[in-house]
TIROVO-752766 format. One record per residue: chain; residue in one letter; z, x, y of N, C-alpha, C in turn. Coordinates in pm, 1 decimal, padded with zeros to 6 digits. Example, Ala and Ser with C-alpha at 12.3 -4.5 7.8 and 13.67 -1.06 7.14 Angstrom:
BEGIN
PT  ch  aa       nc3       nc1       nc2      cac3      cac1      cac2       cc3       cc1       cc2
PT   A   A   00780.0   01319.0  -00569.0   00780.0   01230.0  -00450.0   00780.0   01320.0  -00330.0
PT   A   S   00708.0   01285.0  -00225.0   00714.0   01367.0  -00106.0   00787.0   01290.0   00003.0
END
This chain:
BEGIN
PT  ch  aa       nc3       nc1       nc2      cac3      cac1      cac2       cc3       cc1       cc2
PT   A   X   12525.6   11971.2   05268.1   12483.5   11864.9   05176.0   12523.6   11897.0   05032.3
PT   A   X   12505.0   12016.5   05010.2   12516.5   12037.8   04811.2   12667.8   12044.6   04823.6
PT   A   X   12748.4   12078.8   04915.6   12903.0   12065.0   04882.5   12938.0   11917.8   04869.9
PT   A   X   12856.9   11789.8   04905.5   12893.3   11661.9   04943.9   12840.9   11663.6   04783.1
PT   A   X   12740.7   11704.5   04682.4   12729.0   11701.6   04613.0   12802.2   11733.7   04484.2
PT   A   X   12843.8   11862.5   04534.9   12975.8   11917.9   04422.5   13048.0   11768.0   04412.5
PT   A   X   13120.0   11764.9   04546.0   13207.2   11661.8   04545.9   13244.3   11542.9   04525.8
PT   A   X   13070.0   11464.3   04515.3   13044.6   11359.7   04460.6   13053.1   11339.7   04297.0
PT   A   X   12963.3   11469.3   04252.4   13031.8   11515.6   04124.5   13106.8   11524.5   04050.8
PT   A   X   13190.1   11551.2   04115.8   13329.4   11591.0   04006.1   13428.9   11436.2   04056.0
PT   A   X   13384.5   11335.0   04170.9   13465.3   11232.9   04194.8   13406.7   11180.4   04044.9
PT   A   X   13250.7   11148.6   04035.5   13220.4   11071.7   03923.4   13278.4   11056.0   03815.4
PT   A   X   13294.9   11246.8   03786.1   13299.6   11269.0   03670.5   13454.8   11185.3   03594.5
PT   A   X   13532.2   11169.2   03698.6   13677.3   11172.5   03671.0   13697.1   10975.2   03696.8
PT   A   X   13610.5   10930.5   03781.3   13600.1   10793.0   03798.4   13591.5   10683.3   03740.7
PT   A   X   13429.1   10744.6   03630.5   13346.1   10639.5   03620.0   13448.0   10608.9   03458.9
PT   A   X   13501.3   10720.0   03396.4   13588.1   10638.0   03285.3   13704.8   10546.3   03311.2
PT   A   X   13744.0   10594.8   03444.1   13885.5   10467.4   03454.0   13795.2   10363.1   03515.3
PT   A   X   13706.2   10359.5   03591.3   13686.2   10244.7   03606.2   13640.9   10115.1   03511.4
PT   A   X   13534.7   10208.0   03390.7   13535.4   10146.0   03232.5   13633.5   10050.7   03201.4
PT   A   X   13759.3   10095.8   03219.8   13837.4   10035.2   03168.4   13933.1   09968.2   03278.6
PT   A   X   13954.1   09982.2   03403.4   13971.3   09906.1   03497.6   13879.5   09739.3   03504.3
PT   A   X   13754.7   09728.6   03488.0   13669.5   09661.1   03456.0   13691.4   09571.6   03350.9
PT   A   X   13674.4   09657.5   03231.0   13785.2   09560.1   03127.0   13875.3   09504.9   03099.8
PT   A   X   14003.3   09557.7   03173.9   14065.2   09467.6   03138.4   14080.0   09383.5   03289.1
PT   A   X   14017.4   09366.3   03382.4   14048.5   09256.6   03518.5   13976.2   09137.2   03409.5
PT   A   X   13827.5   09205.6   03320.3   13771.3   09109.0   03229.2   13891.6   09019.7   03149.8
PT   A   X   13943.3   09072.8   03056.8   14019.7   09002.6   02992.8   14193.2   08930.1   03066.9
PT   A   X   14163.3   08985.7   03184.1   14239.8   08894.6   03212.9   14273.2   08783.8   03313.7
PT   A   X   14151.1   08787.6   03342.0   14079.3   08669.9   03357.9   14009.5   08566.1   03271.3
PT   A   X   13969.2   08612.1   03159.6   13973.3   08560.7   03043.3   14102.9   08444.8   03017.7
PT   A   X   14190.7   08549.6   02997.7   14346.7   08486.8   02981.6   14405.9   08404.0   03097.3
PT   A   X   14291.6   08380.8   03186.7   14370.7   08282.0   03282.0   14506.8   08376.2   03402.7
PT   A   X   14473.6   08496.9   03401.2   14547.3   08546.6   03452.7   14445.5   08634.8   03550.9
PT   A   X   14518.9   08637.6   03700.2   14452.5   08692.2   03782.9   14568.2   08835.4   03869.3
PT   A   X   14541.0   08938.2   03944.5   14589.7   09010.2   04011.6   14585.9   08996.8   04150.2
PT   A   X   14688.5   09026.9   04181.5   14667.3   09071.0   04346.7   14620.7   09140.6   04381.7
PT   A   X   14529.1   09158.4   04501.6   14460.9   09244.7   04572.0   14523.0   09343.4   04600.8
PT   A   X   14664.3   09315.4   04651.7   14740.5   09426.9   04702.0   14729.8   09536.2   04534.9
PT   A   X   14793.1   09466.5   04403.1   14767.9   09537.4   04318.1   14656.6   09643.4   04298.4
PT   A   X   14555.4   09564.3   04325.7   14398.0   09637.8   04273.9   14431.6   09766.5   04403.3
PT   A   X   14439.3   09744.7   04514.0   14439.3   09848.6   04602.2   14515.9   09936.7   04593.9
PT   A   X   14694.8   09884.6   04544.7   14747.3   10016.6   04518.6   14743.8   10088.2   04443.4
PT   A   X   14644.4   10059.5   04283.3   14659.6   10075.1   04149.3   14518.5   10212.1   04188.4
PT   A   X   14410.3   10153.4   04288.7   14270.0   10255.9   04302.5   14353.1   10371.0   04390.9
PT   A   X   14439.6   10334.4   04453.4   14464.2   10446.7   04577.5   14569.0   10568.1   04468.0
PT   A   X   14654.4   10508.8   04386.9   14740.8   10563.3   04298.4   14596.1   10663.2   04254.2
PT   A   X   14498.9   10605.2   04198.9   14392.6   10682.1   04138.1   14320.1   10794.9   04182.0
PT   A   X   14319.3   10750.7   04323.3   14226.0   10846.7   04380.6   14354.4   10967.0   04477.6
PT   A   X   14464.4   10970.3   04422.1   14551.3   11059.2   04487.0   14518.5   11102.2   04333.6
PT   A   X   14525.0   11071.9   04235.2   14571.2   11145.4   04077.3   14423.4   11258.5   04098.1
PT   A   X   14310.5   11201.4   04117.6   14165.9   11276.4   04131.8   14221.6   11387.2   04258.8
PT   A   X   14289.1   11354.1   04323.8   14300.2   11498.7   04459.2   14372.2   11591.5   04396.1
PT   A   X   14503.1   11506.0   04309.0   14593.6   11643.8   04253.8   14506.3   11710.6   04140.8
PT   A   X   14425.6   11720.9   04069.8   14374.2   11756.9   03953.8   14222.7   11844.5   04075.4
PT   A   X   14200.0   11762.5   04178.1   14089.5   11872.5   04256.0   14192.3   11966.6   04336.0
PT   A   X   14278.0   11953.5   04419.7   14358.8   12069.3   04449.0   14483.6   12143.1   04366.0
PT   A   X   14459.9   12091.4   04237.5   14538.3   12235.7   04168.9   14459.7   12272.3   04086.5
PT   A   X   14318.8   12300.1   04059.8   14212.5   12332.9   03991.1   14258.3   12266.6   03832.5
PT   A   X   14309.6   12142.8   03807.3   14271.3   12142.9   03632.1   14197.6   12167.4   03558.7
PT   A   X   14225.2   12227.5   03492.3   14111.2   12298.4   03406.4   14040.9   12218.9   03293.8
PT   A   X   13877.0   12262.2   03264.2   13795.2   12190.2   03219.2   13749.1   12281.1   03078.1
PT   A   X   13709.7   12188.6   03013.9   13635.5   12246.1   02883.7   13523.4   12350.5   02917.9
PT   A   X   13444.0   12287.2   03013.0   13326.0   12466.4   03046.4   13402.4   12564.0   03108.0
PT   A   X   13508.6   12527.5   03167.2   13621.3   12675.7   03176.5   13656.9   12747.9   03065.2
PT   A   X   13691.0   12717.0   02989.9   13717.7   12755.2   02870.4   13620.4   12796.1   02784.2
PT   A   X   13530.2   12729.4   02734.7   13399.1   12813.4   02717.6   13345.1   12923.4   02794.0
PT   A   X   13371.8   12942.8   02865.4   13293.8   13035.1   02994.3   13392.3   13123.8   02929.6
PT   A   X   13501.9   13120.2   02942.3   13635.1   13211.2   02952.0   13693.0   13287.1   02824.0
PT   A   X   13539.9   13179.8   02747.6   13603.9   13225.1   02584.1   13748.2   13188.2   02534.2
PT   A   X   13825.2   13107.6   02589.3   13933.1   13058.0   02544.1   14070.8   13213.6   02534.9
PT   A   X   13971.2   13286.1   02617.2   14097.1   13384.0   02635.8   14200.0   13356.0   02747.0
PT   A   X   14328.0   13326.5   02673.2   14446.2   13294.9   02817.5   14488.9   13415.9   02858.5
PT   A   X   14457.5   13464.1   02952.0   14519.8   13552.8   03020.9   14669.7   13536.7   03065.9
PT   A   X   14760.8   13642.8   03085.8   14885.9   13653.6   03099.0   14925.9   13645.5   03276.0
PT   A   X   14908.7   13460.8   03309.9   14939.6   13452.3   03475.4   15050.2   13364.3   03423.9
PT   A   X   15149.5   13371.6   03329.2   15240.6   13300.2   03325.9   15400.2   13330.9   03420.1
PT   A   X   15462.7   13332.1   03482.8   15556.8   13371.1   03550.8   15700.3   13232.8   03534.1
PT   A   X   15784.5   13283.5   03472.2   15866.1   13187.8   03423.8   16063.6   13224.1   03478.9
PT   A   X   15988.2   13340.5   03621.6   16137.9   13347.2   03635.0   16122.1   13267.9   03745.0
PT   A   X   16207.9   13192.7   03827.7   16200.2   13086.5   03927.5   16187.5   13211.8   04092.9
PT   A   X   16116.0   13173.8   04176.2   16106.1   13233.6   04277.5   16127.4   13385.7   04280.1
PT   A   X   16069.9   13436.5   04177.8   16070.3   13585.7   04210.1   15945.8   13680.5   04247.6
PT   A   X   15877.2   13605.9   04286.0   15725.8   13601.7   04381.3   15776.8   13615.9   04529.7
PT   A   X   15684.3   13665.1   04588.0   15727.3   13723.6   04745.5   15695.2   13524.1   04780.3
PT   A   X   15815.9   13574.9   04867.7   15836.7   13416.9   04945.1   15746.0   13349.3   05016.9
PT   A   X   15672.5   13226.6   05008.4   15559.5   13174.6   05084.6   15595.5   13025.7   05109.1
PT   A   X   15673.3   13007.7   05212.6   15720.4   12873.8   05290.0   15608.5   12769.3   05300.3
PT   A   X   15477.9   12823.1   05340.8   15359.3   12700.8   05357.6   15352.3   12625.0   05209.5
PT   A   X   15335.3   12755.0   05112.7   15296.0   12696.6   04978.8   15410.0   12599.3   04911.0
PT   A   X   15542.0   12636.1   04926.0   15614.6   12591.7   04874.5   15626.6   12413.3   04917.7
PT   A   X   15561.1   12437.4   05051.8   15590.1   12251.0   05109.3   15492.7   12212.5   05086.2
PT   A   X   15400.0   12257.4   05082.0   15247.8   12202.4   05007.8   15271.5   12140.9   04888.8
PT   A   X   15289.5   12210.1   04808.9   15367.7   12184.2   04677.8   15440.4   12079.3   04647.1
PT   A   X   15545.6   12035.6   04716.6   15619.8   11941.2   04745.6   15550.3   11811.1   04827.3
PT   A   X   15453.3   11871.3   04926.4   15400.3   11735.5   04992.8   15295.5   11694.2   04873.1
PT   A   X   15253.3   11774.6   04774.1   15154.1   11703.6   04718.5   15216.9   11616.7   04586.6
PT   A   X   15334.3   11619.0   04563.3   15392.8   11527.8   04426.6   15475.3   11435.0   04512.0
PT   A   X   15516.7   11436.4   04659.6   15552.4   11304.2   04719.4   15535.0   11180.1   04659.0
PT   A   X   15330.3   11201.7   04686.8   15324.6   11052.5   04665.3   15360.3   10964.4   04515.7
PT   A   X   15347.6   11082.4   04413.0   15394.0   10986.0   04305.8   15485.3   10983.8   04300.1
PT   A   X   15617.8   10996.4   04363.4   15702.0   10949.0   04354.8   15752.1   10769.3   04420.0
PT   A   X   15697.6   10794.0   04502.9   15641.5   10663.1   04586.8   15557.0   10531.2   04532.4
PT   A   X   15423.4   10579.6   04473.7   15334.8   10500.4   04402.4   15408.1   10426.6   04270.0
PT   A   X   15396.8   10550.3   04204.4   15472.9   10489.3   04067.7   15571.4   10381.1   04006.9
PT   A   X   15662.9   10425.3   04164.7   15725.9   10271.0   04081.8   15704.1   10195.4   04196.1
PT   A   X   15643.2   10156.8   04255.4   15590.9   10055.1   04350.7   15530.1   10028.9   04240.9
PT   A   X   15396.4   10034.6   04209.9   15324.9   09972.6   04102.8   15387.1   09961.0   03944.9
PT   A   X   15449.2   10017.8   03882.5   15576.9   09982.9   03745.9   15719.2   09945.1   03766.4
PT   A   X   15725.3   09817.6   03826.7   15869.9   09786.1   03788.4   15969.8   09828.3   03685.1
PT   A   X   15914.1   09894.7   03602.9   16004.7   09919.5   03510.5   16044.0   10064.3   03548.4
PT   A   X   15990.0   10174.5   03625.0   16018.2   10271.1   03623.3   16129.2   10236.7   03792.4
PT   A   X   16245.0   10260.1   03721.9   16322.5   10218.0   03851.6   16466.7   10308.6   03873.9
PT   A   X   16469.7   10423.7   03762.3   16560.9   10543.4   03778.4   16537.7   10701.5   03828.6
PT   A   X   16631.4   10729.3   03935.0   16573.0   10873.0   03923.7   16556.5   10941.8   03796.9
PT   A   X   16606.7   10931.2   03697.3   16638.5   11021.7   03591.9   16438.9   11040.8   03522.5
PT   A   X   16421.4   10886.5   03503.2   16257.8   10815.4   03483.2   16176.0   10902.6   03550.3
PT   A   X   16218.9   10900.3   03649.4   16084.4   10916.5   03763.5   16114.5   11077.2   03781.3
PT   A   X   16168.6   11143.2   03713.9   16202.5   11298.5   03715.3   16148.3   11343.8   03633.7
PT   A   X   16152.6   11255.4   03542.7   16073.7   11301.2   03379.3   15913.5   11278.7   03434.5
PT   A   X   15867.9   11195.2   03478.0   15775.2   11159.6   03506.2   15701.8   11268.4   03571.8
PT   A   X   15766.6   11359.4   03690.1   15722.1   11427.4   03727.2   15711.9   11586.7   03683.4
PT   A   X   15791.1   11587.9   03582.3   15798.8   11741.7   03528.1   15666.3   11730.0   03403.0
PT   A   X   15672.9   11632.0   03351.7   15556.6   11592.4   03253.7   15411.1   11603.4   03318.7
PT   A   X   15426.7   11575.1   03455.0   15257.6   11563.9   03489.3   15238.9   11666.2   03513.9
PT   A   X   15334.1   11799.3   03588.9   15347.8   11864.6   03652.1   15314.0   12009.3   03539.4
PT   A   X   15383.5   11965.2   03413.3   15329.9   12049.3   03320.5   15201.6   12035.1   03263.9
PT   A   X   15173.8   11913.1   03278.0   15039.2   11896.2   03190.8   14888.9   11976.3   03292.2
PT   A   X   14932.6   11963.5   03431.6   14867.3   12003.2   03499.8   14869.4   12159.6   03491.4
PT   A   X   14972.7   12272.6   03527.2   15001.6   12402.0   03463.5   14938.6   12444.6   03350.0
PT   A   X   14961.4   12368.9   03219.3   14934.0   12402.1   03135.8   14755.6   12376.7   03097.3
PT   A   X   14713.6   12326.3   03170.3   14502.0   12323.5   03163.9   14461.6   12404.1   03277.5
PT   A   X   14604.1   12464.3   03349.1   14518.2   12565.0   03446.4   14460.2   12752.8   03367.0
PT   A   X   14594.8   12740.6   03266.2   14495.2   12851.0   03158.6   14391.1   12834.8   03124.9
PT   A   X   14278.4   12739.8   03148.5   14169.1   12759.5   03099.2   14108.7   12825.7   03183.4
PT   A   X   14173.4   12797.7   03317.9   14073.5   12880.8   03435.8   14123.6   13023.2   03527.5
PT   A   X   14235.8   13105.4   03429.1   14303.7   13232.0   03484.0   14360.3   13156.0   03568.4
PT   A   X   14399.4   13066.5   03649.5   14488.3   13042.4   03755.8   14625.3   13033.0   03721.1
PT   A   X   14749.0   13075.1   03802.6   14860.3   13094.0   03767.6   14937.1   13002.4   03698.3
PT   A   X   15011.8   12998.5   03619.0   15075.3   12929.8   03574.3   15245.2   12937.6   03603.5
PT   A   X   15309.5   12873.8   03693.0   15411.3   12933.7   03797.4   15514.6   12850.8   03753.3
PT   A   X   15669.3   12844.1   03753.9   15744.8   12759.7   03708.2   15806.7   12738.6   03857.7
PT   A   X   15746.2   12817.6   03962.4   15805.9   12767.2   04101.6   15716.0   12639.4   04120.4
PT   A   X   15622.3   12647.3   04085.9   15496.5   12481.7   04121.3   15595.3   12408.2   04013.6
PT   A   X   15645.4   12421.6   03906.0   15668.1   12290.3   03823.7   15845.2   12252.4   03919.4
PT   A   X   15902.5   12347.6   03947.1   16019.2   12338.6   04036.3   16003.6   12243.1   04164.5
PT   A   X   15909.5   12271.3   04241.0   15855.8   12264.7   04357.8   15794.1   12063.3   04336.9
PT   A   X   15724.3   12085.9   04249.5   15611.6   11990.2   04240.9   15758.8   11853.0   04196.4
PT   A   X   15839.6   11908.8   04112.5   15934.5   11775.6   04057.0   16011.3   11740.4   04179.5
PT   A   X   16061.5   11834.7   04275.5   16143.6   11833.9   04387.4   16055.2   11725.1   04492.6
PT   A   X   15913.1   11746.0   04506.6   15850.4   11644.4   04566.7   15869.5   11496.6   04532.8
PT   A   X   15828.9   11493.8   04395.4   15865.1   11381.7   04293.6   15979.6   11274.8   04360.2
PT   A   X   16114.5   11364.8   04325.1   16255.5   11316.7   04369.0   16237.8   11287.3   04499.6
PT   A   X   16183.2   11342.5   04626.0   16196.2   11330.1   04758.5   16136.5   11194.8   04763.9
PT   A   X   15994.7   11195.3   04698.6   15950.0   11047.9   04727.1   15932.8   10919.6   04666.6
PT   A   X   16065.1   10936.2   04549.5   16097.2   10858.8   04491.4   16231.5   10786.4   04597.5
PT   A   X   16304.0   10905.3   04636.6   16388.5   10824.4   04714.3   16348.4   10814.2   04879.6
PT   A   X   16268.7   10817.9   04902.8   16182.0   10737.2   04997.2   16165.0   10582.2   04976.0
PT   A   X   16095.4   10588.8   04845.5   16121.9   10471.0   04788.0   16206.7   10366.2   04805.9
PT   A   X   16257.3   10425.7   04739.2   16442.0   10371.9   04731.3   16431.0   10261.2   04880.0
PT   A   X   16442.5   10377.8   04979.6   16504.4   10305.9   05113.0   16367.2   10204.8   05152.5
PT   A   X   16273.9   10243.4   05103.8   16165.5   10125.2   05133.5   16188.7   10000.9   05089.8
PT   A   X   16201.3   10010.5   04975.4   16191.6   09896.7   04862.0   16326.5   09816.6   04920.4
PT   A   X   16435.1   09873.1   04955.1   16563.8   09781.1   05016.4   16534.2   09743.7   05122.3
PT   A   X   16442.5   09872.7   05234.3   16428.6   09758.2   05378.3   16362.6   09665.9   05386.1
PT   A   X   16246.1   09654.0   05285.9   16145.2   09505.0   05257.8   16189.7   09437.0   05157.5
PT   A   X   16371.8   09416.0   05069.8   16352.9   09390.1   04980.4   16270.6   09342.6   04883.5
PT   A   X   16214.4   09452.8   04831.6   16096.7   09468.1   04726.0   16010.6   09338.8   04723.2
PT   A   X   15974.2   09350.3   04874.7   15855.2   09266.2   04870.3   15700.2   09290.1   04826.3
PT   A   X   15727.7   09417.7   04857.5   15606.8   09485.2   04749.6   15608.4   09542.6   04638.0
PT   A   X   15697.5   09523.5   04571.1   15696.1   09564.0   04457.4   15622.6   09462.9   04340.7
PT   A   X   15490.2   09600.7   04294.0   15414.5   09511.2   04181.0   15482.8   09500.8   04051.5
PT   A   X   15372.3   09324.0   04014.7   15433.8   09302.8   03877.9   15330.1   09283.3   03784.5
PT   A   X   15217.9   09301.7   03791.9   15103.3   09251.2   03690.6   15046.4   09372.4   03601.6
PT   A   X   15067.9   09490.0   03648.1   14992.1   09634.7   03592.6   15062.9   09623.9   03491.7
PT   A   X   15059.6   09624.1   03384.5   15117.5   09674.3   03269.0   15184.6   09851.7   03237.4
PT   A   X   15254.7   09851.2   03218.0   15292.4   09995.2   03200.9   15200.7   10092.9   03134.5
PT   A   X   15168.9   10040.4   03050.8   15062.6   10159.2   02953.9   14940.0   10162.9   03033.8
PT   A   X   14925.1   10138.1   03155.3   14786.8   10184.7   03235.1   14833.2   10272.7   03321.0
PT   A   X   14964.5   10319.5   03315.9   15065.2   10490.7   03355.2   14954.3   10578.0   03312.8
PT   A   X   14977.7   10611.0   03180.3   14898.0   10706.3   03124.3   14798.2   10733.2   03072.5
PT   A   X   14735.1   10603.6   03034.7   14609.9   10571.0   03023.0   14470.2   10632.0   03144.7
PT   A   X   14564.4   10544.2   03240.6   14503.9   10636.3   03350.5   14486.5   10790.9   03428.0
PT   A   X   14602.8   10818.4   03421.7   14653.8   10954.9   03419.0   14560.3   11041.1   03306.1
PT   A   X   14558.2   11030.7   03186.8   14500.9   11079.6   03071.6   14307.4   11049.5   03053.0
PT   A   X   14304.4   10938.9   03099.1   14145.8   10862.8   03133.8   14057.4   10997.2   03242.3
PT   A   X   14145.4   10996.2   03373.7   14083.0   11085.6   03474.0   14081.6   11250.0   03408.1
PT   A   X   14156.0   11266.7   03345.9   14157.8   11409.7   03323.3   14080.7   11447.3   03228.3
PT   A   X   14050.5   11398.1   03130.6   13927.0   11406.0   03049.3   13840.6   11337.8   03079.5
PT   A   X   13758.2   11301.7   03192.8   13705.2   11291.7   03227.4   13603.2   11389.8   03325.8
PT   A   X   13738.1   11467.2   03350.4   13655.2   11577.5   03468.7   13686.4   11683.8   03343.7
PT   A   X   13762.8   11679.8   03283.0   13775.5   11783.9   03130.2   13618.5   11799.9   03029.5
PT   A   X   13589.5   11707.1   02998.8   13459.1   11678.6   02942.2   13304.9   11682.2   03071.2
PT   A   X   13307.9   11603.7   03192.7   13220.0   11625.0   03237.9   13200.5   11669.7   03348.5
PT   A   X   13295.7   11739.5   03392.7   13258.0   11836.3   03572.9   13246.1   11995.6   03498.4
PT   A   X   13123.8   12009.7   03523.7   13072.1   12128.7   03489.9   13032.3   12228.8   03651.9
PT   A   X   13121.4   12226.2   03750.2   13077.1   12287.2   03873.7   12973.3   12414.4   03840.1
PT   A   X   13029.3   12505.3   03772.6   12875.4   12592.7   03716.1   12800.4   12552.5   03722.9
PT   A   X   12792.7   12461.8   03605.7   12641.5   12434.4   03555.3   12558.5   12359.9   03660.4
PT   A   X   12620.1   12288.3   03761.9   12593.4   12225.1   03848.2   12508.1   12318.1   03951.4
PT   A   X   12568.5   12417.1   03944.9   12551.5   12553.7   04068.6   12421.1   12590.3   04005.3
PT   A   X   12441.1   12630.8   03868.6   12322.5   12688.7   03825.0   12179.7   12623.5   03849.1
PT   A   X   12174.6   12497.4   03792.3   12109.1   12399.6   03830.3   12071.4   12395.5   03944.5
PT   A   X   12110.9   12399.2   04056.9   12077.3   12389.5   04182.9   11985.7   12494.6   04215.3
PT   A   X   12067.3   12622.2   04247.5   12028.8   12751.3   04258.9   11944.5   12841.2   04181.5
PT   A   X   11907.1   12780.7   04063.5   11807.9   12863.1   03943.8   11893.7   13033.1   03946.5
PT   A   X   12043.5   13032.8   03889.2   12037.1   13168.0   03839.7   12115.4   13166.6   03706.2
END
């Protein structure tokens, strides 16, 4: 039960701000006489709740990490490419877990419609994620940012052959682009500011 709790936890924590603003603007635009597709709303929450798995399985790091940690970065930086003893599981892990945005992303942004785009796209998240794992001693590896963009590309051109065999019958048009990073940036300070798993523990457990 208290692990269903952790877990409920830290979904909140990272949720309840995009949905703030998910909320708002379906408000205003409906307001404006403008409505979405369902298919939208579904692929736009599912895009969301894969962004909440990558930030829970690569530990992003949080502000009570850093407090706890005293803001000392320890030296887990490793910046020569694969010179770590070889680990085949991790490496496809790695890769299966940045698939899907390669896939999502431009299904839902028409505008993002180049590999070159959608490469950048993935070395950017891929760092931003690396770089908040110093708050919590966890490694900071340039084989994950290697690894993680290589996923990217794989399921971007997945894509590709999707989007031609249905000619882009699913391809959305109503999301606005700036809810890319909005969202992306929304969830992460969100569990940045309020998933305190400690304090949570402590709380529970009285120590």
């Amino acid at each position: 039960m208290d692990t269903y709790l952790f877990y409920g936890y830290e979904f909140l924590s990272e949720f309840l701000p995009f949905f703030l603003l998910f909320v708002t603007w379906k408000h205003f635009r409906k307001k404006s006489g403008l409505t979405n597709k369902k298919l939208s709303d579904f692929l736009l929450l599912l895009f969301v709740i894969y962004i909440m798995g990558v930030y829970h399985f690569t530990g992003a790091g949080t502000l009570y990490e850093g407090l706890r940690n005293q803001w000392e970065f320890r030296n887990n930086l490793n910046v020569v490419p694969f010179s770590n003893d070889i680990d085949l599981v991790g490496y496809l892990l790695n890769i299966l877990l940045f698939l899907p945005l390669g896939i999502l992303v431009p299904l839902l942004w028409e505008q993002i419609h180049s590999l070159l785009c959608m490469t950048g796209i993935g070395v950017a998240f891929s760092l931003f994620i690396e770089g908040s794992q110093l708050l919590n001693f966890r490694a900071t590896d340039v084989d994950d940012l290697i690894l993680n963009t290589a996923g990217t590309v794989i399921g971007f051109a997945l894509y590709q052959v999707f989007d031609r065999m249905t000619k882009s019958k699913y391809q959305q048009k109503e999301i606005p682009l700036t809810i890319l990073p909005i969202s992306i940036l929304l969830l992460f300070f969100g569990r940045f500011f309020l998933f305190d798993d400690m304090g949570l523990a402590k709380l529970l457990y009285e120590f």
